[in-house]
N, CA, C and O atoms as a GROMACS GRO file, in nm:
protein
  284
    1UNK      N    1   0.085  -0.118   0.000
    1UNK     CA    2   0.000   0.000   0.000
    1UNK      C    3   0.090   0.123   0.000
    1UNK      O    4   0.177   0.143   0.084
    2UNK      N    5   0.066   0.191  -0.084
    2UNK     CA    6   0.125   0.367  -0.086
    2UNK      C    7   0.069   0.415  -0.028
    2UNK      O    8  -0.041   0.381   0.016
    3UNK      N    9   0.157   0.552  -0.003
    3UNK     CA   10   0.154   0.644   0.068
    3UNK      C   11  -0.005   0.722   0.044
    3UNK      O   12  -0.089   0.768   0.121
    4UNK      N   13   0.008   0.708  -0.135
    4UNK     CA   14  -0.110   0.791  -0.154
    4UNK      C   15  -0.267   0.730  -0.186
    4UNK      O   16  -0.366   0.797  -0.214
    5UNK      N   17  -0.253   0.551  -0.169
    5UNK     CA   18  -0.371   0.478  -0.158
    5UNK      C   19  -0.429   0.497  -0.004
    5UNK      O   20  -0.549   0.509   0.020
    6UNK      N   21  -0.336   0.499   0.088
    6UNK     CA   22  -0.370   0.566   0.261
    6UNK      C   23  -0.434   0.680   0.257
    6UNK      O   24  -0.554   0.664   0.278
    7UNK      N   25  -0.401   0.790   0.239
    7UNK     CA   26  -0.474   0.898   0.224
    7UNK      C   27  -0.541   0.908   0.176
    7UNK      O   28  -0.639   0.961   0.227
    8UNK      N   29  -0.546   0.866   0.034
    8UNK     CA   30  -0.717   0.839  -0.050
    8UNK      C   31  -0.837   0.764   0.034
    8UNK      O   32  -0.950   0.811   0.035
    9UNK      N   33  -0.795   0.618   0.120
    9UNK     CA   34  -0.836   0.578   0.170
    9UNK      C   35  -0.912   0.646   0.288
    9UNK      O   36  -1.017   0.602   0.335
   10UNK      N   37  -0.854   0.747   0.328
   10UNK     CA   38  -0.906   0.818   0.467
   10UNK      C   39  -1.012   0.909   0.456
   10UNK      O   40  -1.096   0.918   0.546
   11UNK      N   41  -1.015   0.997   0.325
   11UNK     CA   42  -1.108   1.087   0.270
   11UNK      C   43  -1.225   1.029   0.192
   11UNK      O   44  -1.320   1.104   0.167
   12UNK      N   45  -1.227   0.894   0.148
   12UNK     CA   46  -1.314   0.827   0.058
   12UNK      C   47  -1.479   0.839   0.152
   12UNK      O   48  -1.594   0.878   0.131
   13UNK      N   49  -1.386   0.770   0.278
   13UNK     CA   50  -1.547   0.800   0.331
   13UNK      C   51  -1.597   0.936   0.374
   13UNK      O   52  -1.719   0.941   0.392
   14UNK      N   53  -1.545   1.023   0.391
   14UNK     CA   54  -1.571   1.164   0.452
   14UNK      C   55  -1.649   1.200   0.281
   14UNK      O   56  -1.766   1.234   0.297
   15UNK      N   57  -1.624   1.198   0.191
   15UNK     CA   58  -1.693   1.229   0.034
   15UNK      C   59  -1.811   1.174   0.049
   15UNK      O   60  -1.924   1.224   0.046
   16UNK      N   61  -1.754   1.010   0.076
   16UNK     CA   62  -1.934   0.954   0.082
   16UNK      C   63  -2.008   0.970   0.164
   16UNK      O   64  -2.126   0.938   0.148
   17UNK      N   65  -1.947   1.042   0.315
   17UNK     CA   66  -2.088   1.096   0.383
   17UNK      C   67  -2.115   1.192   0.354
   17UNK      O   68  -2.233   1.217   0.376
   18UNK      N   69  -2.010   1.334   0.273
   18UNK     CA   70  -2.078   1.471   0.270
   18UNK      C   71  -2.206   1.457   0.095
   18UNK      O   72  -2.295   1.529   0.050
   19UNK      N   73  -2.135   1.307   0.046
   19UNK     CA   74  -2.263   1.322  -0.078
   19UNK      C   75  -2.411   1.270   0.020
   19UNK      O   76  -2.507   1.348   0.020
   20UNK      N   77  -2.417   1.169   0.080
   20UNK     CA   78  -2.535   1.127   0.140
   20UNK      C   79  -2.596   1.220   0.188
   20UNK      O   80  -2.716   1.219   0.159
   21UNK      N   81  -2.541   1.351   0.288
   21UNK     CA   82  -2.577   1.434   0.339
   21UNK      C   83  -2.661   1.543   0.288
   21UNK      O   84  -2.762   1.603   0.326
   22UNK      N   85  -2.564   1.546   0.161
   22UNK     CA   86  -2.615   1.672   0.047
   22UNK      C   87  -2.770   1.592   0.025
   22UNK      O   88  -2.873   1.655   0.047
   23UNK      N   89  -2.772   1.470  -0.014
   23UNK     CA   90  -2.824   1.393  -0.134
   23UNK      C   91  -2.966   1.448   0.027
   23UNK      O   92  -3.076   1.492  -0.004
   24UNK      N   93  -2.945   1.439   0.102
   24UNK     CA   94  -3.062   1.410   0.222
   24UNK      C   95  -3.126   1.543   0.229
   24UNK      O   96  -3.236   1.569   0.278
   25UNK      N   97  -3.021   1.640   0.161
   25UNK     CA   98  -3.072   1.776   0.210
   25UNK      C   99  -3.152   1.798   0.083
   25UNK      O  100  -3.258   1.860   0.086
   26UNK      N  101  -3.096   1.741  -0.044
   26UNK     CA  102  -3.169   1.734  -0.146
   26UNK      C  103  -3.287   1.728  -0.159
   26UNK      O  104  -3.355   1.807  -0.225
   27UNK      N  105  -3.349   1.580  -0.060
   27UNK     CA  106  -3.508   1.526  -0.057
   27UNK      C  107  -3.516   1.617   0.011
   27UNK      O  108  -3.462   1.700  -0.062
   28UNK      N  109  -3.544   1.673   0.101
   28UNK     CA  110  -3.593   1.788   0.200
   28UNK      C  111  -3.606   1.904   0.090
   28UNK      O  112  -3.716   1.953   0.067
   29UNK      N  113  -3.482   1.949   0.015
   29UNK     CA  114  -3.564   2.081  -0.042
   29UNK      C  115  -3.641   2.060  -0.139
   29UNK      O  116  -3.713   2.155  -0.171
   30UNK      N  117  -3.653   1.928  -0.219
   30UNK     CA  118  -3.745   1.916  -0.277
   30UNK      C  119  -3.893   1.938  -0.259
   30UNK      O  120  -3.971   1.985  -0.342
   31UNK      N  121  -3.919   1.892  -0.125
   31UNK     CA  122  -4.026   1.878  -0.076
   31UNK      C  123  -4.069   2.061   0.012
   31UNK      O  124  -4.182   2.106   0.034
   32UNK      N  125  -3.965   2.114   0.036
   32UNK     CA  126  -3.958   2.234   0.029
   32UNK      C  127  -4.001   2.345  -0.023
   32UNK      O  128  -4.094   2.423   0.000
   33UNK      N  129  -3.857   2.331  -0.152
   33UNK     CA  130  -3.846   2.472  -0.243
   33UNK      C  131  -3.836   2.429  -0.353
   33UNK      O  132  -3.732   2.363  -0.360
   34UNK      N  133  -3.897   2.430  -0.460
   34UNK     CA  134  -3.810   2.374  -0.583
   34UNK      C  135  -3.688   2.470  -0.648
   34UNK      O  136  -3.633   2.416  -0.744
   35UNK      N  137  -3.639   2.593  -0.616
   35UNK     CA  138  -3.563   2.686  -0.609
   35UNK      C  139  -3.412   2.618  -0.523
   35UNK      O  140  -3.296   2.601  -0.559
   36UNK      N  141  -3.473   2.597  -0.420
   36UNK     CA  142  -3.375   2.498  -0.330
   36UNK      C  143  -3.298   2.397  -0.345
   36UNK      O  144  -3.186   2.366  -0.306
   37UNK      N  145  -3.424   2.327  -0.444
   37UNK     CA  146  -3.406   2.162  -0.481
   37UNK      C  147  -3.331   2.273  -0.612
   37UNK      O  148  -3.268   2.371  -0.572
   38UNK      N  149  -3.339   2.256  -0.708
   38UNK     CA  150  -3.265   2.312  -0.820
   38UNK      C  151  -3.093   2.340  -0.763
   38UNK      O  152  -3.001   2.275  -0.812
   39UNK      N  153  -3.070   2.451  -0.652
   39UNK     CA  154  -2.923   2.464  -0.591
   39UNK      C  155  -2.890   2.333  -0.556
   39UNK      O  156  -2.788   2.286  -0.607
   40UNK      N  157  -2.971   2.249  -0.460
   40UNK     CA  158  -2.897   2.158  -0.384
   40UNK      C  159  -2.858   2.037  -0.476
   40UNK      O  160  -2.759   1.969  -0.451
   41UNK      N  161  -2.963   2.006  -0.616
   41UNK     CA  162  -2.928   1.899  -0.694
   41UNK      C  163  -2.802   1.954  -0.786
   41UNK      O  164  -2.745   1.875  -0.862
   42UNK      N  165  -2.764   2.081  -0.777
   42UNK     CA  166  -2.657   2.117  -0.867
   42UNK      C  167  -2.510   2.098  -0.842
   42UNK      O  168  -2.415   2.074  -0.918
   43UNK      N  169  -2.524   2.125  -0.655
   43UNK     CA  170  -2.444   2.105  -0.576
   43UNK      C  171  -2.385   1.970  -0.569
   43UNK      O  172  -2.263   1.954  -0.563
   44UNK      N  173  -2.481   1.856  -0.570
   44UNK     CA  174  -2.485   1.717  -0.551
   44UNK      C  175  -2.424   1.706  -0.702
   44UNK      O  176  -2.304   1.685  -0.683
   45UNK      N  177  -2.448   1.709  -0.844
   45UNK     CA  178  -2.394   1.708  -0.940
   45UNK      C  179  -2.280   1.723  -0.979
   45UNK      O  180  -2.219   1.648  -1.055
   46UNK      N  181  -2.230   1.858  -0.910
   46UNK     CA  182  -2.088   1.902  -0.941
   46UNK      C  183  -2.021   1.810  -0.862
   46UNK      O  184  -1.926   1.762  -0.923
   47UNK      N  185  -2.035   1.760  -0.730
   47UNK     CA  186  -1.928   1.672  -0.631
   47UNK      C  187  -1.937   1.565  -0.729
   47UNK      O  188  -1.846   1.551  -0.812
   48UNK      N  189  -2.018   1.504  -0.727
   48UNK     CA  190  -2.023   1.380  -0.792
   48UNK      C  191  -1.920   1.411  -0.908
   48UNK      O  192  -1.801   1.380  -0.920
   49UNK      N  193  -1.990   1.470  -0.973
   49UNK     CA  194  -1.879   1.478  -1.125
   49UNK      C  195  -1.722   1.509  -1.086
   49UNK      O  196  -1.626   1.450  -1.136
   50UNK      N  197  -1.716   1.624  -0.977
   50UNK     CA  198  -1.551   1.625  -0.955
   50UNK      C  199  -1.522   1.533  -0.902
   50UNK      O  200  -1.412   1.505  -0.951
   51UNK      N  201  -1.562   1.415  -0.781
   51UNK     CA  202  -1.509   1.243  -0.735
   51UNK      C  203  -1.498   1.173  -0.897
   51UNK      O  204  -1.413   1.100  -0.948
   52UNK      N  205  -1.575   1.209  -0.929
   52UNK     CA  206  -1.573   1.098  -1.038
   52UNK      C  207  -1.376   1.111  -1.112
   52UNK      O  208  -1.274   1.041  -1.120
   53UNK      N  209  -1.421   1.240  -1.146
   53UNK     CA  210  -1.295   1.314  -1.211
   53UNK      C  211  -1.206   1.288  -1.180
   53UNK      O  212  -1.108   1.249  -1.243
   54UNK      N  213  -1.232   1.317  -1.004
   54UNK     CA  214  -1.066   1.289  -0.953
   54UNK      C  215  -1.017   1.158  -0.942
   54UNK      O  216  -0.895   1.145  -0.936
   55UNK      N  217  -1.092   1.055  -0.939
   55UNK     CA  218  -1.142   0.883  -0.936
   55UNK      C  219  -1.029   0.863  -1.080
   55UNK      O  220  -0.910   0.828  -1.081
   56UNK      N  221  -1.116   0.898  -1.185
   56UNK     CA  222  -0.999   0.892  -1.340
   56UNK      C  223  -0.883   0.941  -1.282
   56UNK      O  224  -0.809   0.864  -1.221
   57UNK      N  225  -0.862   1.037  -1.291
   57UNK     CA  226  -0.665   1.133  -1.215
   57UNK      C  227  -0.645   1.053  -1.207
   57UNK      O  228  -0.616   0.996  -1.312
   58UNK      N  229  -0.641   0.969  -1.074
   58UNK     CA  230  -0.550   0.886  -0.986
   58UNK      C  231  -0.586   0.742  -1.072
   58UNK      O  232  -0.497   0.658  -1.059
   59UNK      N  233  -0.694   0.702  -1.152
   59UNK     CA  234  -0.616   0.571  -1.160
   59UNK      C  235  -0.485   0.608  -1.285
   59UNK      O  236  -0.378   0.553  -1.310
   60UNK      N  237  -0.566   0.745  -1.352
   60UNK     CA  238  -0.460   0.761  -1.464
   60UNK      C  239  -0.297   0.765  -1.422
   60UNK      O  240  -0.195   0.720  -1.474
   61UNK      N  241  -0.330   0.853  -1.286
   61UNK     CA  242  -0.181   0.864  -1.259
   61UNK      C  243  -0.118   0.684  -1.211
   61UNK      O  244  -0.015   0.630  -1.253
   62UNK      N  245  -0.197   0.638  -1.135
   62UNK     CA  246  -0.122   0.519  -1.065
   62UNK      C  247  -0.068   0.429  -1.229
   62UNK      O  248   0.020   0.344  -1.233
   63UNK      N  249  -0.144   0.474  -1.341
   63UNK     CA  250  -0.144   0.353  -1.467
   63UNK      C  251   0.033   0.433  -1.455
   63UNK      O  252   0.123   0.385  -1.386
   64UNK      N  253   0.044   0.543  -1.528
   64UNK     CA  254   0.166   0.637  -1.530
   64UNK      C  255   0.266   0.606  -1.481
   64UNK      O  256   0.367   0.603  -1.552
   65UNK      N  257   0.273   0.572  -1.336
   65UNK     CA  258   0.381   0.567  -1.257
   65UNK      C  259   0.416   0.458  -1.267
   65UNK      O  260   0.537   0.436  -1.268
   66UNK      N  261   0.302   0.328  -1.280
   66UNK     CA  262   0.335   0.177  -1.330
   66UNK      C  263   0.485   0.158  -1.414
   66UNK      O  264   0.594   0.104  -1.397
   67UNK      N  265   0.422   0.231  -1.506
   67UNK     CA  266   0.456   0.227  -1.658
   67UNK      C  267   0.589   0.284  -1.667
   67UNK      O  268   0.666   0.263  -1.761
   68UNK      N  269   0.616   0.363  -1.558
   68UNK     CA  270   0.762   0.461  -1.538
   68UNK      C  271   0.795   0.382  -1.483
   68UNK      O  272   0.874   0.309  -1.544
   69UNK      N  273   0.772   0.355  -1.385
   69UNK     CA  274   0.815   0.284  -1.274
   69UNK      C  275   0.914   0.126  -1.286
   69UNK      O  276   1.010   0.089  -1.219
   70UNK      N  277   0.830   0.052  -1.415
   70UNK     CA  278   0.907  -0.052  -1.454
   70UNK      C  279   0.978  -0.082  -1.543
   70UNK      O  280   1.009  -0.196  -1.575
   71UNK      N  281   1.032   0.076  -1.620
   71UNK     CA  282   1.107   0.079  -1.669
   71UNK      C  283   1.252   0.074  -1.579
   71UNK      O  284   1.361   0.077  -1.636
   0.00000   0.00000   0.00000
């Protein structure tokens, strides 16, 4: 295990509770505001899409360093 699979490891779940959280505040403003619901599903969108994003990075980078690495 690397240095930087540990640290990924430590924040993975802190992401997946602040999406659940969002995702909870989500149903609530739905039922709310639809003004609300509109911010909060946008909010929930963008995280998602930047985990996702950063999810690609790192396997791209770990493929990278492989590939350097055994040379």
């Amino acid at each position: 295990m690397t240095t930087t699979t540990a640290t990924a490891a430590s924040w993975v779940p802190v992401v997946a509770w602040i999406q659940v959280t969002l995702g909870l505040a989500g149903l609530a403003a739905v039922f709310a505001s639809p003004v609300a619901a509109v911010v909060v599903g946008t909010a929930v969108a963008l995280i998602a899409l930047a985990t996702r994003a950063l999810h690609r990075a790192s396997r791209k980078l770990d493929r990278i360093m492989a590939e350097e690495l055994d040379r």
